[in-house]
mmCIF file as gemmi writes it, N, C-alpha and C atoms, coordinates in Angstrom:
data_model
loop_
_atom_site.group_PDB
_atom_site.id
_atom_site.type_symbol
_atom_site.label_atom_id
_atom_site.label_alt_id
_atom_site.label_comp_id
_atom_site.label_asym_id
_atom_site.label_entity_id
_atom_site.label_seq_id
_atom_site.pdbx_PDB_ins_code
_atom_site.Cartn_x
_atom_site.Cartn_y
_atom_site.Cartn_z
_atom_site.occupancy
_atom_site.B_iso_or_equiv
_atom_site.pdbx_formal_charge
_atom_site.auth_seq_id
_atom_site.auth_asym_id
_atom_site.pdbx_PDB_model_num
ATOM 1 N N . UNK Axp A 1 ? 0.801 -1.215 0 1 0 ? 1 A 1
ATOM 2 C CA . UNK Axp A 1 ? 0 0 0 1 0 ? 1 A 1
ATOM 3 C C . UNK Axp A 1 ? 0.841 1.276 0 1 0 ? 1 A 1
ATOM 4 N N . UNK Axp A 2 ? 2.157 0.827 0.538 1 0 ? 2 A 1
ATOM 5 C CA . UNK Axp A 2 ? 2.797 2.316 0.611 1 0 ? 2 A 1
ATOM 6 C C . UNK Axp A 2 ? 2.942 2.812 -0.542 1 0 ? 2 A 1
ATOM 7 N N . UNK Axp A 3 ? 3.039 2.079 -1.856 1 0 ? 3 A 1
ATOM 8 C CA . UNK Axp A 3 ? 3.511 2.534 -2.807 1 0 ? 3 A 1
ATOM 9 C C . UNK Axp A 3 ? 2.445 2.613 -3.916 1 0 ? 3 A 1
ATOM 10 N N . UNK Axp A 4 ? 1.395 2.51 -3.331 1 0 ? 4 A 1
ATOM 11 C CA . UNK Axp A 4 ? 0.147 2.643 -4.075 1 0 ? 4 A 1
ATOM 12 C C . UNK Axp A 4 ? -0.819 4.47 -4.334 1 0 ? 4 A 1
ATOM 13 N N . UNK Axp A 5 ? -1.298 4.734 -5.266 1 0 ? 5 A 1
ATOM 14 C CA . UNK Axp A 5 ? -1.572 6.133 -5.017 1 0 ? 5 A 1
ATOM 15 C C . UNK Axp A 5 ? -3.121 5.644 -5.629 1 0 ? 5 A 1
ATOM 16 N N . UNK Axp A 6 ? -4.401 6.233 -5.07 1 0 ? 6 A 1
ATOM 17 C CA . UNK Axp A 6 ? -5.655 6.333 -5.969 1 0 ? 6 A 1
ATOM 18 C C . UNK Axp A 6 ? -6.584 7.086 -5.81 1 0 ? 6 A 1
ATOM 19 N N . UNK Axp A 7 ? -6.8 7.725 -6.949 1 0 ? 7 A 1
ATOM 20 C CA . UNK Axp A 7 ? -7.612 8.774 -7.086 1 0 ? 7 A 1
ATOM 21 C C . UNK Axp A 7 ? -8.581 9.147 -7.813 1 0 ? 7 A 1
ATOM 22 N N . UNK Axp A 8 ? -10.069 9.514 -7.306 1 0 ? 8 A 1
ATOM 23 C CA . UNK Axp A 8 ? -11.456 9.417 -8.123 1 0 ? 8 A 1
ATOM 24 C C . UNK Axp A 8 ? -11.665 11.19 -8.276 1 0 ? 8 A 1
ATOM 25 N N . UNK Axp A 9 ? -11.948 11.439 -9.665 1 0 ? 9 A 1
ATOM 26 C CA . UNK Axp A 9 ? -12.516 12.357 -10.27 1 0 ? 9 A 1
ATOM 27 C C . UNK Axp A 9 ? -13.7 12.146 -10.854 1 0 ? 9 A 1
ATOM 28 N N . UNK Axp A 10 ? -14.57 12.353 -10.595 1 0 ? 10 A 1
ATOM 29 C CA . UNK Axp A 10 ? -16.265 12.426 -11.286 1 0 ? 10 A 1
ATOM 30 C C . UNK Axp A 10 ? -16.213 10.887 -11.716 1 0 ? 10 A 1
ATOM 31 N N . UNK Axp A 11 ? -16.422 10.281 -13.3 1 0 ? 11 A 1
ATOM 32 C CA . UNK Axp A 11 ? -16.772 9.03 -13.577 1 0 ? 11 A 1
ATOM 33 C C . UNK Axp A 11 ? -15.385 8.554 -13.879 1 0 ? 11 A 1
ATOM 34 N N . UNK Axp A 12 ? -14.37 8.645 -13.01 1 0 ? 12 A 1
ATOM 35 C CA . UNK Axp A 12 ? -12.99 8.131 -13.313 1 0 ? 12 A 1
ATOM 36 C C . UNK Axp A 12 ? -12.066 7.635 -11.932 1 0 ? 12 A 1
ATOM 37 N N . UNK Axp A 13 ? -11.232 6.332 -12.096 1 0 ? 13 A 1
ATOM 38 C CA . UNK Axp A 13 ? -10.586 5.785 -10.923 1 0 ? 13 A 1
ATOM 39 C C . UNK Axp A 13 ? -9.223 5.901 -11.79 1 0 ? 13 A 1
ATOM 40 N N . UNK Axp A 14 ? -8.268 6.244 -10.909 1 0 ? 14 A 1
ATOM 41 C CA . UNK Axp A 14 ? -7 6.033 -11.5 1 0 ? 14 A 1
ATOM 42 C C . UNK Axp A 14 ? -6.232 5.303 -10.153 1 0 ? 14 A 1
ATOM 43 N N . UNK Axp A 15 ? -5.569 4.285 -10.309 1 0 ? 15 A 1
ATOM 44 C CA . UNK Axp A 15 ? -4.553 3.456 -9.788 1 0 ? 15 A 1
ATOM 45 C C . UNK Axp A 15 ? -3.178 3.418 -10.407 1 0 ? 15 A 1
ATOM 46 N N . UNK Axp A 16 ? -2.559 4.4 -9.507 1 0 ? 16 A 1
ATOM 47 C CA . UNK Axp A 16 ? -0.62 4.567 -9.777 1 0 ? 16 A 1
ATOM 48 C C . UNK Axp A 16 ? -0.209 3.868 -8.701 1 0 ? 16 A 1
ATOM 49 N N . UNK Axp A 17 ? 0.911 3.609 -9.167 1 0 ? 17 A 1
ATOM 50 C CA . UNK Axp A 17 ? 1.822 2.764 -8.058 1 0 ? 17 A 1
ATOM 51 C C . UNK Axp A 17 ? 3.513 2.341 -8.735 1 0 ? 17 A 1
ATOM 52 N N . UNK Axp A 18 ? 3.826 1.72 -8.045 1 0 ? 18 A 1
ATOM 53 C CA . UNK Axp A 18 ? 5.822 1.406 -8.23 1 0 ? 18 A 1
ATOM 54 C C . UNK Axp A 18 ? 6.013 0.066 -7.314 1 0 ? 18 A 1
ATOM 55 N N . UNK Axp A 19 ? 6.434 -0.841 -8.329 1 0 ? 19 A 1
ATOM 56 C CA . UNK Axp A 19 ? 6.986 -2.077 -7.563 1 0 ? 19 A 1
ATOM 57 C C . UNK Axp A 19 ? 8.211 -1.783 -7.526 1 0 ? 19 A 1
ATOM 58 N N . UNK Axp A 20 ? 9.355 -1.904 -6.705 1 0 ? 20 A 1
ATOM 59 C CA . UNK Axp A 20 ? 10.343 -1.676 -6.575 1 0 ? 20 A 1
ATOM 60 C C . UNK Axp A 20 ? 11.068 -2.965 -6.951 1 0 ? 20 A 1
ATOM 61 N N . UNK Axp A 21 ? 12.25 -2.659 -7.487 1 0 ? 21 A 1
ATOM 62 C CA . UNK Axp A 21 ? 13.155 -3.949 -7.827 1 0 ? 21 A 1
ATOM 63 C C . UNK Axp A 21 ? 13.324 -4.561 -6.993 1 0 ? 21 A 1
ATOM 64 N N . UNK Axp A 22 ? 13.444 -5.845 -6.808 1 0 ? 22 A 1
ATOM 65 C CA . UNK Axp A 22 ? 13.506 -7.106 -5.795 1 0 ? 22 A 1
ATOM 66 C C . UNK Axp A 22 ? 15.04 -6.849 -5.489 1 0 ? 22 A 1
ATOM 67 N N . UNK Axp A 23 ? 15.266 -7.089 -3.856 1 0 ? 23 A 1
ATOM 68 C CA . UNK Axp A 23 ? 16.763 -6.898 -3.089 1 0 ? 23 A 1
ATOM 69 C C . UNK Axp A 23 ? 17.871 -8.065 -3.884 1 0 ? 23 A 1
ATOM 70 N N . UNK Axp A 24 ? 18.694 -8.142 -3.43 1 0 ? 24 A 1
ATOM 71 C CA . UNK Axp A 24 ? 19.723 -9.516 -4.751 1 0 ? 24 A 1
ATOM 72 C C . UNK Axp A 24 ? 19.489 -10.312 -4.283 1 0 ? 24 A 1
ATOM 73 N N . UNK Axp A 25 ? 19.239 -10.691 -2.609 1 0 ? 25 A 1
ATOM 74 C CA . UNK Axp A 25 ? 18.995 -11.198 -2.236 1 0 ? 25 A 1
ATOM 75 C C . UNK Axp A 25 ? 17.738 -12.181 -2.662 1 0 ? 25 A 1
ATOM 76 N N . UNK Axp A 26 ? 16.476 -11.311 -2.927 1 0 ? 26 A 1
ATOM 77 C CA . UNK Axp A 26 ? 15.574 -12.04 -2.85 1 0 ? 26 A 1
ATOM 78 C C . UNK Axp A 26 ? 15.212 -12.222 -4.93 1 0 ? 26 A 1
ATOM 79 N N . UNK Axp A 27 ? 16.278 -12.337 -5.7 1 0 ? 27 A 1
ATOM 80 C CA . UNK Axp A 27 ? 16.238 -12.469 -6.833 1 0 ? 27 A 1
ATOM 81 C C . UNK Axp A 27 ? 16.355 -14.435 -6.712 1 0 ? 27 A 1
ATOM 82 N N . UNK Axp A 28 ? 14.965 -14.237 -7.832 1 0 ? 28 A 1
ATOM 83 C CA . UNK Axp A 28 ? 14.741 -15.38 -7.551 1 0 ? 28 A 1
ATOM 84 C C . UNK Axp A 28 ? 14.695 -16.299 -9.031 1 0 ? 28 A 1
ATOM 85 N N . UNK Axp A 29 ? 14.482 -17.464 -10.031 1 0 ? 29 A 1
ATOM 86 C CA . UNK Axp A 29 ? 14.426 -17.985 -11.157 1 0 ? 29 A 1
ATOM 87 C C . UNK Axp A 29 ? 12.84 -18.022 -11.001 1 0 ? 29 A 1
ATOM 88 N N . UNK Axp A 30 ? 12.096 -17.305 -12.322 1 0 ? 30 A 1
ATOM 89 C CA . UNK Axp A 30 ? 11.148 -17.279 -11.914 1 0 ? 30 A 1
ATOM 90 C C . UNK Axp A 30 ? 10.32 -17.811 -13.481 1 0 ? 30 A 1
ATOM 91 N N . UNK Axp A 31 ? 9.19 -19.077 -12.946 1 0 ? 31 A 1
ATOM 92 C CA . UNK Axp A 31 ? 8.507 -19.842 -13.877 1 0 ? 31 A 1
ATOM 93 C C . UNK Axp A 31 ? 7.673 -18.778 -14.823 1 0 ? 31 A 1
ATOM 94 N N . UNK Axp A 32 ? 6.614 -18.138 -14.088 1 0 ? 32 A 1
ATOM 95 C CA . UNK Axp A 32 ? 6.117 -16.77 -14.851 1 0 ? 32 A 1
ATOM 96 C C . UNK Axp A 32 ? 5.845 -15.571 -14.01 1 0 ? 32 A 1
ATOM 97 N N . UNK Axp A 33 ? 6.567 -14.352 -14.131 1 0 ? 33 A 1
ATOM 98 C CA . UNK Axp A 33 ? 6.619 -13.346 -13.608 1 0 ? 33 A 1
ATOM 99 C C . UNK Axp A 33 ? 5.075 -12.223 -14.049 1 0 ? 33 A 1
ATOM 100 N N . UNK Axp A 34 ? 3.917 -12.013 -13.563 1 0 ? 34 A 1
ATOM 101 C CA . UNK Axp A 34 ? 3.062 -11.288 -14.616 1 0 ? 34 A 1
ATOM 102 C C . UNK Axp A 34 ? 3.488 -9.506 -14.74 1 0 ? 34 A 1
ATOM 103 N N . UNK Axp A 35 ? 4.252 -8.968 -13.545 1 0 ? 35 A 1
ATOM 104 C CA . UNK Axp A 35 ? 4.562 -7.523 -13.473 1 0 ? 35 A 1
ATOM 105 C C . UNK Axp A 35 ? 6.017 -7.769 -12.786 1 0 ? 35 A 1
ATOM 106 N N . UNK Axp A 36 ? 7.039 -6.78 -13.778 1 0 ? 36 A 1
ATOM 107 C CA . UNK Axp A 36 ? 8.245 -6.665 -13.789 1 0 ? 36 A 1
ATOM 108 C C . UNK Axp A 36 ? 8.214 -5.492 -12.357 1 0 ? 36 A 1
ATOM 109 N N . UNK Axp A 37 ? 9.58 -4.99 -12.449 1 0 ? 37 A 1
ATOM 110 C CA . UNK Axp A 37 ? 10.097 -3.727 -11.218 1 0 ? 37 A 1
ATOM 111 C C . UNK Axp A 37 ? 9.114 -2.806 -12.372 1 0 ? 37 A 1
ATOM 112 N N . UNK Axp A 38 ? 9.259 -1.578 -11.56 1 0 ? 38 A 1
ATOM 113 C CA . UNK Axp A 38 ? 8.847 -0.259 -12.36 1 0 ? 38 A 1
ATOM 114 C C . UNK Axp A 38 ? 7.328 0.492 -11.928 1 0 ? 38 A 1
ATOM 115 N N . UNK Axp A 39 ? 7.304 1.46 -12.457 1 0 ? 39 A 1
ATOM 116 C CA . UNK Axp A 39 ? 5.856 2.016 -11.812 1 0 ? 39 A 1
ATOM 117 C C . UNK Axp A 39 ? 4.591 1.948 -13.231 1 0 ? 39 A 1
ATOM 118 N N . UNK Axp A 40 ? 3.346 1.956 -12.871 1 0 ? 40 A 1
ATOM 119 C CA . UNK Axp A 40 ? 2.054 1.485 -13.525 1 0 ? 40 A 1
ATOM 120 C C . UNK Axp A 40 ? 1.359 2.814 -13.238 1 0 ? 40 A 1
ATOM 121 N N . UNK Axp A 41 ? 0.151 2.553 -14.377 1 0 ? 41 A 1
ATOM 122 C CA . UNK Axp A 41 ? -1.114 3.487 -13.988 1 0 ? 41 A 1
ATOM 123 C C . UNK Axp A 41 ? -1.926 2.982 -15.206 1 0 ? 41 A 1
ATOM 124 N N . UNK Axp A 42 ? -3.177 2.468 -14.142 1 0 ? 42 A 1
ATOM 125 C CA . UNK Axp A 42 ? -4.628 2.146 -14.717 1 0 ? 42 A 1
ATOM 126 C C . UNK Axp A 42 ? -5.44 3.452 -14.285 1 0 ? 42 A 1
ATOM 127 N N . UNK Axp A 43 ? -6.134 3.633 -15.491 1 0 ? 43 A 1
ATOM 128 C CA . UNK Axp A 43 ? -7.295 4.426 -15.013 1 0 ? 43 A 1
ATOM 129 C C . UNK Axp A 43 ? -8.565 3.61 -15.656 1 0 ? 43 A 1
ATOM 130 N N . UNK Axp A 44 ? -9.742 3.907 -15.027 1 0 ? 44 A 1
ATOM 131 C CA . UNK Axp A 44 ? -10.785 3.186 -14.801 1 0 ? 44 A 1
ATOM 132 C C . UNK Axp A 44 ? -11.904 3.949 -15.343 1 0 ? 44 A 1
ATOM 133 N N . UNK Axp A 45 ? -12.152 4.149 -16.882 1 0 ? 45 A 1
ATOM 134 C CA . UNK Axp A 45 ? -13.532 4.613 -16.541 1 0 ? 45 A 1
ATOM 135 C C . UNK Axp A 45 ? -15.322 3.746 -16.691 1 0 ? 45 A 1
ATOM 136 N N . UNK Axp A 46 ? -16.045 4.84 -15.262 1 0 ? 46 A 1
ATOM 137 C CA . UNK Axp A 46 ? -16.962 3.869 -14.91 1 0 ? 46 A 1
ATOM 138 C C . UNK Axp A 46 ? -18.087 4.521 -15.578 1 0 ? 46 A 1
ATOM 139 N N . UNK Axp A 47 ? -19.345 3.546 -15.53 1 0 ? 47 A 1
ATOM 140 C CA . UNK Axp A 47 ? -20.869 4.241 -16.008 1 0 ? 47 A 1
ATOM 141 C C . UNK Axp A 47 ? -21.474 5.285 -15.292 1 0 ? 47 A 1
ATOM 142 N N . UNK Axp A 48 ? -21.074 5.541 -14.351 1 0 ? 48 A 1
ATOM 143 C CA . UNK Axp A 48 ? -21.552 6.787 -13.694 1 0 ? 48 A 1
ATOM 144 C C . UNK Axp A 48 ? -20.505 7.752 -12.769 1 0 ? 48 A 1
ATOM 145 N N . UNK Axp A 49 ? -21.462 8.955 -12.279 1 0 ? 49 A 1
ATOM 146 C CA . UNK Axp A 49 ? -19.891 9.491 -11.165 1 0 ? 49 A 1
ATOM 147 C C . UNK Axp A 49 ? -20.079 8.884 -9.94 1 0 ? 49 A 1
ATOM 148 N N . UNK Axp A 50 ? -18.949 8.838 -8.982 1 0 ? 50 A 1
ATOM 149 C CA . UNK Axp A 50 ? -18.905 8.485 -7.981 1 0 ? 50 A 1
ATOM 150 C C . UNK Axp A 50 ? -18.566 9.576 -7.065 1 0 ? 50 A 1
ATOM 151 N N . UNK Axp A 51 ? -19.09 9.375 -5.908 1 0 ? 51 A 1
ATOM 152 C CA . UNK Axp A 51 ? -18.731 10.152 -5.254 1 0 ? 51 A 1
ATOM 153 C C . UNK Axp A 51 ? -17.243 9.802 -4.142 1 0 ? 51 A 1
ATOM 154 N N . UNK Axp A 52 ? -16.386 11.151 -4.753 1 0 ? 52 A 1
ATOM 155 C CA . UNK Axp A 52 ? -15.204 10.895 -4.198 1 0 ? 52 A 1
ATOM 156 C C . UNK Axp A 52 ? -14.674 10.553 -2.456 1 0 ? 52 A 1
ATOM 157 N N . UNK Axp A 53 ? -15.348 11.64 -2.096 1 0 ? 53 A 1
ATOM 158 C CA . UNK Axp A 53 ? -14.993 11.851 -0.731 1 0 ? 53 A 1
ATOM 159 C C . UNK Axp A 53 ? -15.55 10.359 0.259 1 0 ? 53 A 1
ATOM 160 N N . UNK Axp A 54 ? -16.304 9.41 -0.696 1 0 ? 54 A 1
ATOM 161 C CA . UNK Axp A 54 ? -16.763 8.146 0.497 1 0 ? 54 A 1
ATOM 162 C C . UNK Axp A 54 ? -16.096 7.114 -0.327 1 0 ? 54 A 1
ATOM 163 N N . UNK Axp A 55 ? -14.703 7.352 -1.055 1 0 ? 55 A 1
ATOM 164 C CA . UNK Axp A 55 ? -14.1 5.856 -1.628 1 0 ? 55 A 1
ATOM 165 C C . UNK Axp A 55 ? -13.273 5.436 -0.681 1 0 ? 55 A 1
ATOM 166 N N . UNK Axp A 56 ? -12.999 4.159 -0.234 1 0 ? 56 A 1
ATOM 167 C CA . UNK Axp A 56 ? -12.512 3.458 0.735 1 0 ? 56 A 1
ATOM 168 C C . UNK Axp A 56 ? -11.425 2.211 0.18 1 0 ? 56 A 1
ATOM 169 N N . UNK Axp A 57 ? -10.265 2.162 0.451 1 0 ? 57 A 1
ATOM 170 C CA . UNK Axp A 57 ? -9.221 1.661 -0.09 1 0 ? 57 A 1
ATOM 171 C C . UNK Axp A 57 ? -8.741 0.341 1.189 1 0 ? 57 A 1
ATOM 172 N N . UNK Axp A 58 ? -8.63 -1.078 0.349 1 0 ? 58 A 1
ATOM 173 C CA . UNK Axp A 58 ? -8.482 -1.627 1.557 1 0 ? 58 A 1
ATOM 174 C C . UNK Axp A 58 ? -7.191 -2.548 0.705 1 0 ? 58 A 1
ATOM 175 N N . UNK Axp A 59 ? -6.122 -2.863 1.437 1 0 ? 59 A 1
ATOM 176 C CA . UNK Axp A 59 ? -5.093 -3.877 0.741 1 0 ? 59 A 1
ATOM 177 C C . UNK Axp A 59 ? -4.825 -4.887 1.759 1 0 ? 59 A 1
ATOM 178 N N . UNK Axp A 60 ? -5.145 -6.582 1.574 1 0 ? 60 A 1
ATOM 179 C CA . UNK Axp A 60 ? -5.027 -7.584 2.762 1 0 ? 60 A 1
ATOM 180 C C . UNK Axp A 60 ? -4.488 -8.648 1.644 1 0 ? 60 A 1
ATOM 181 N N . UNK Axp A 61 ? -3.18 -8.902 2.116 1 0 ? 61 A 1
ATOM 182 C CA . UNK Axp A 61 ? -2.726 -10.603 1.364 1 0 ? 61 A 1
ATOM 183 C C . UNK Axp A 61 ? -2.464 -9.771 0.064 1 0 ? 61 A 1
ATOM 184 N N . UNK Axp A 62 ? -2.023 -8.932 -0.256 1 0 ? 62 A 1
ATOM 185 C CA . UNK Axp A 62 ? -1.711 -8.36 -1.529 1 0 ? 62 A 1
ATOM 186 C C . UNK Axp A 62 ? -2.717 -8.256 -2.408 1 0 ? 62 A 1
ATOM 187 N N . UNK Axp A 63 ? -4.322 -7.93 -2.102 1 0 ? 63 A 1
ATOM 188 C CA . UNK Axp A 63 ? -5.313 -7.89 -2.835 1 0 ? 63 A 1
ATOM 189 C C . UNK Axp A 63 ? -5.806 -6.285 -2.255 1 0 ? 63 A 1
ATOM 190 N N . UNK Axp A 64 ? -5.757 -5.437 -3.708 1 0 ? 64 A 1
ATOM 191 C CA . UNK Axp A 64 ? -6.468 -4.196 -3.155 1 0 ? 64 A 1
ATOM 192 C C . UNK Axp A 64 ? -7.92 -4.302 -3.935 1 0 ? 64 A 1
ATOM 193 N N . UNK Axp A 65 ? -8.542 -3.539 -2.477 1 0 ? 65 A 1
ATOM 194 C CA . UNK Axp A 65 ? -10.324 -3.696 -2.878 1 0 ? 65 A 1
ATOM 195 C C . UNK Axp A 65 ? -10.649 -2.575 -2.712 1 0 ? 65 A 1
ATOM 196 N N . UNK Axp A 66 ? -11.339 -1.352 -3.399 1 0 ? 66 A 1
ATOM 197 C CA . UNK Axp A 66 ? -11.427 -0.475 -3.869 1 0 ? 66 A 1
ATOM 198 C C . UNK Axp A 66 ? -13.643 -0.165 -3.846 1 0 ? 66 A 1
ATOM 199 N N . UNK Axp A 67 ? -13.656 -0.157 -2.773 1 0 ? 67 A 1
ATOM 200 C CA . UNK Axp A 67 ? -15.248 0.873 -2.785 1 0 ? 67 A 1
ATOM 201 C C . UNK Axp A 67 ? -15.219 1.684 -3.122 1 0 ? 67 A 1
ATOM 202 N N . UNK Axp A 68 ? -16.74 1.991 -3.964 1 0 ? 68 A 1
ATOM 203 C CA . UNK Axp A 68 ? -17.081 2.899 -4.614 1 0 ? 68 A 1
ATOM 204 C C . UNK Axp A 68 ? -18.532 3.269 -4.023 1 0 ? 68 A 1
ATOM 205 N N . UNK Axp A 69 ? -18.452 4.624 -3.575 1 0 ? 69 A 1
ATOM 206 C CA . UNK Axp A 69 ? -20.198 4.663 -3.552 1 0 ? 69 A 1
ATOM 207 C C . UNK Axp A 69 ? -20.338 5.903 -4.711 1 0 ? 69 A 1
ATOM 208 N N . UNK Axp A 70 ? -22.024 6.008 -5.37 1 0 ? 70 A 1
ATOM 209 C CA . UNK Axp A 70 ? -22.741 6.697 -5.841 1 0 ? 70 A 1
ATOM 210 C C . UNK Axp A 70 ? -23.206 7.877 -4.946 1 0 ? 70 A 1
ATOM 211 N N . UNK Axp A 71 ? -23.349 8.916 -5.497 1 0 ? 71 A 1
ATOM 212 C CA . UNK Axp A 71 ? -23.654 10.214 -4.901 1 0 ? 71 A 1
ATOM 213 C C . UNK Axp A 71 ? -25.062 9.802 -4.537 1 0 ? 71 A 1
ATOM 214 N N . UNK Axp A 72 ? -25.646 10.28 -3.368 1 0 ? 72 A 1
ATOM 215 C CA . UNK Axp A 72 ? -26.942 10.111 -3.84 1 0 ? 72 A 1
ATOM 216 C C . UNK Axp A 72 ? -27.983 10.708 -4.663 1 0 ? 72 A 1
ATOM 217 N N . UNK Axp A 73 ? -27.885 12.085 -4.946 1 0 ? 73 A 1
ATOM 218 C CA . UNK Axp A 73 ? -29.099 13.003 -5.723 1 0 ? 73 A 1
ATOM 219 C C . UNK Axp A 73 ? -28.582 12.209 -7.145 1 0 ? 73 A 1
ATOM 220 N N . UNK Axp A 74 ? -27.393 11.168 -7.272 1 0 ? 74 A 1
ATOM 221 C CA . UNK Axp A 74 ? -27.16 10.601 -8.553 1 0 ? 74 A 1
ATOM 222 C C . UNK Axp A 74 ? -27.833 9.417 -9.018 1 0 ? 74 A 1
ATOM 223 N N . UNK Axp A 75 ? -28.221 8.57 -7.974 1 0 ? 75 A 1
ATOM 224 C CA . UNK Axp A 75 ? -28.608 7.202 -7.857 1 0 ? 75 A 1
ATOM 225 C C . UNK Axp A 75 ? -30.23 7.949 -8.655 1 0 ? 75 A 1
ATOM 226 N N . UNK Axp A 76 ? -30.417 6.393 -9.356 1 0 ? 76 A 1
ATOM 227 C CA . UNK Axp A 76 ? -31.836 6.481 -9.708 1 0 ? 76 A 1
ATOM 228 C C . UNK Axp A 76 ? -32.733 6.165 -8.641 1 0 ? 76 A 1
ATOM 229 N N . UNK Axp A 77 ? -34.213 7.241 -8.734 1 0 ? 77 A 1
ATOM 230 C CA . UNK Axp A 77 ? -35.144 7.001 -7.535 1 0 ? 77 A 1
ATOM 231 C C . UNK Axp A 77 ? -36.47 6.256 -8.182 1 0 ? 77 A 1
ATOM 232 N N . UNK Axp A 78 ? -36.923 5.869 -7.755 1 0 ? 78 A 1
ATOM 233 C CA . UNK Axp A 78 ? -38.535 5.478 -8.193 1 0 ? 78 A 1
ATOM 234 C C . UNK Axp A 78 ? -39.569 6.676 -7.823 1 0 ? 78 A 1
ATOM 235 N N . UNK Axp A 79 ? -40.23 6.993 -8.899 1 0 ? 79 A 1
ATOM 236 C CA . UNK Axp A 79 ? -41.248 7.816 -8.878 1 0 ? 79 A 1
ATOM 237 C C . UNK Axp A 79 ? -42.962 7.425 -8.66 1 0 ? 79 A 1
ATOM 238 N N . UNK Axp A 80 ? -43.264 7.083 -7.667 1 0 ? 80 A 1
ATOM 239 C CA . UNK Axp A 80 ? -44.59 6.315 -7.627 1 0 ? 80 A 1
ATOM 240 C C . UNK Axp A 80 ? -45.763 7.257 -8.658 1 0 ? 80 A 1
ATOM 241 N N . UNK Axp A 81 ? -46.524 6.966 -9.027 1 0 ? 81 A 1
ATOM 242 C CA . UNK Axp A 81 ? -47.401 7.067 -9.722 1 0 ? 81 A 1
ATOM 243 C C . UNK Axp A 81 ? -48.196 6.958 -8.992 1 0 ? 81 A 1
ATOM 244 N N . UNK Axp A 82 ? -49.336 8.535 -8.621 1 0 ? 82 A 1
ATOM 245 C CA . UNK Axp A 82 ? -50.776 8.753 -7.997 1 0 ? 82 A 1
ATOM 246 C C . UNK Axp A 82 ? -51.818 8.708 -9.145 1 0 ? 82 A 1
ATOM 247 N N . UNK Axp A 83 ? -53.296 8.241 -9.071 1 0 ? 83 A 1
ATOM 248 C CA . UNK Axp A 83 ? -54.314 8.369 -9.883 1 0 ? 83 A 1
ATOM 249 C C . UNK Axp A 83 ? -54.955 9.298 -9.245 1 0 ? 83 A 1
ATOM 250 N N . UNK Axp A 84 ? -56.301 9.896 -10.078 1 0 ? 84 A 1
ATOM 251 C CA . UNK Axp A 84 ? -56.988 10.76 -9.357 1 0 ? 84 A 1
ATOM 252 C C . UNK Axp A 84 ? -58.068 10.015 -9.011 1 0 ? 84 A 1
């Protein structure tokens, strides 16, 4: 996580970050490697905006999980229908 950065603008997630080169030590023969040393950036765009200020960033076991909530005056409402 330390080296993780993420940031929501209206209908957009961007995920930067930097794996750092492995110590010599821990250089290892490796069967398939999927991400080398070096730094990344995904950006994400979604079907609607999100609202920034309630995104919640969680990293456990090397899995980052990334909440998103909807604004609410954004979310669709149901409009009941009165007869006369």
């Amino acid at each position: 996580p330390e080296f993780l950065e993420i940031t929501a603008v209206r209908d957009s997630l961007t995920i930067r970050g930097e794996r750092p080169a492995p110590d010599s030590e821990e250089q290892r023969t490796w069967h398939r490697q999927e991400r080398r040393s070096g730094s990344f950036s995904r950006t994400i765009q979604l079907p609607y905006a999100i609202d920034a200020e309630a995104v919640q960033a969680t990293c456990h076991d090397g899995v980052l999980k990334v909440t998103l909530a909807r604004p609410e005056h954004d979310k669709p409402r149901r409009i009941e229908i009165t007869t006369n």
